[in-house]
N, C-alpha and C positions, 0 to 999 in steps of 0.2 A: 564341593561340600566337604566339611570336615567331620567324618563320621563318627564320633565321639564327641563330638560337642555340640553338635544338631544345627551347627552354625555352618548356613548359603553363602556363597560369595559370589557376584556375579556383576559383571562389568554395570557401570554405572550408566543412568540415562537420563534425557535433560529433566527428567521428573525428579530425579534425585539431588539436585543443584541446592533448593533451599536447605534439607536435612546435612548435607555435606557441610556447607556455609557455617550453618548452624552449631559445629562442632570445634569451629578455629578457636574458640577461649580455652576449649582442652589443653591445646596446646601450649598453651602458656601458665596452666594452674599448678604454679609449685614455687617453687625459689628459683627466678631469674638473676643473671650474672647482675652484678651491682649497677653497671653500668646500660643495662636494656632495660627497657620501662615498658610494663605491660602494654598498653594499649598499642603503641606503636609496634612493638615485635608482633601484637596480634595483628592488626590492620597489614604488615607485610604479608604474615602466613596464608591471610583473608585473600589480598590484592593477588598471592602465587597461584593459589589453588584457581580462584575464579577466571582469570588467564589461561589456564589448562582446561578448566574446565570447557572457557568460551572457544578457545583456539586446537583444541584438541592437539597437541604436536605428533605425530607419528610416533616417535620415541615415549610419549608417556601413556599410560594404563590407570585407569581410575575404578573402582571397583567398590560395591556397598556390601555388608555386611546383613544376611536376617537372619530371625531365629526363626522353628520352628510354624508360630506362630505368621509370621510375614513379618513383623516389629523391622525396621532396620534397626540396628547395634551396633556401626561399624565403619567404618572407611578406611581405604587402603589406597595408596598412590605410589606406586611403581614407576621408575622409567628406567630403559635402558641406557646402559654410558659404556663410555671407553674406556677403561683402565689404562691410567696414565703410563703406568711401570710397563706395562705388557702387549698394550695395545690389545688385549682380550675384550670379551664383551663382558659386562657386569651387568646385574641387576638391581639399582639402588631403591631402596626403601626411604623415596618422600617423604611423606606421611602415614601415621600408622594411630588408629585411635577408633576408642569403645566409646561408646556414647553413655552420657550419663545414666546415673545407676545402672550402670551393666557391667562393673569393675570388679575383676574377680570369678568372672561368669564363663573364663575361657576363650573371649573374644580374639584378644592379641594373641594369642598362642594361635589359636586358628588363623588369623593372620597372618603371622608369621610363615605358618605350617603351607598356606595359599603362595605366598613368598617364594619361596623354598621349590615347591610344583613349578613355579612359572618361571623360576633361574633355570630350573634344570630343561624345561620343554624349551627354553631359548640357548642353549646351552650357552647358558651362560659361565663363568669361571669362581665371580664371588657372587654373594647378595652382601651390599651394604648399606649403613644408616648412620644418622647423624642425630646425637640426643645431647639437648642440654644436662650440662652435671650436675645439675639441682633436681633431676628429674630421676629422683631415684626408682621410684616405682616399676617404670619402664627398662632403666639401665638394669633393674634385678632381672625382669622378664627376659632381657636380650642375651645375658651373660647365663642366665642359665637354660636359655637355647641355644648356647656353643657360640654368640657372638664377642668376641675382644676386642681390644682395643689395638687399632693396627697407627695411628696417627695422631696425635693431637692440636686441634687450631687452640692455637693463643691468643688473645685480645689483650691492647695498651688501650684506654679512652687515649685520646689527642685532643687536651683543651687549650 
């Protein structure tokens, strides 16, 4: 629990499968690269999550978000990875998302903050994540919880 923001976090169960689901257009609600077309980058994000969800992989962690109240507000999807350079252990940030109208309410910071806990109890080396550049809202929230930029993927369409 993250105790300033009265926001639970607690691994996710198959009861929580439709509100999770229900949350993948978040992820595409902003300015995508010219070249990705909403629907279909949703329907991946859709097809990744529902695959972890159904297959559970040992390496990945799914986790819902509630206030107070019980409301869920949240999802988070962790997995561990290998750090290419180091062969250390990392902890990537999947997915990271407040559920409608709950933006602004401290959700991602707590997430984040949840993040952060469960690198360190894995000892892990980094935590990292992957945001579209259009996605500034998010990209503010991570940069000013001490995330940079350590890499950038490039895309050419190929017509």
């Amino acid at each position: 629990m993250d105790q300033q923001s009265g926001i639970h976090i607690r691994l996710a169960d198959a009861g929580d499968d439709d509100f999770i689901l229900s949350l993948v257009d978040r992820f595409v609600d902003f300015d995508l690269p010219r070249w990705r077309r909403r629907g279909e980058t949703a329907e991946g994000i859709r097809r990744d999550i529902a695959r972890h969800l159904r297959e559970q992989p040992a390496s990945s962690h799914l986790f819902v978000a509630e206030n107070d109240d019980g409301e869920l507000v949240g999802f988070l999807h962790l997995q561990l990875t290998t750090d290419l350079f180091t062969g250390a252990q990392n902890c990537h940030i999947s997915d990271l998302v407040a559920a409608p109208n709950h933006d602004g309410k401290g959700i991602g910071s707590a997430l984040l903050a949840y993040s952060e806990r469960f690198a360190r109890e894995h000892h892990c080396r980094h935590v990292t994540l992957s945001v579209f550049e259009g996605n500034t809202r998010a990209r503010a929230l991570y940069e000013h919880r001490g995330y940079g930029v350590e890499t950038l993927r490039m895309v050419k369409p190929v017509k």
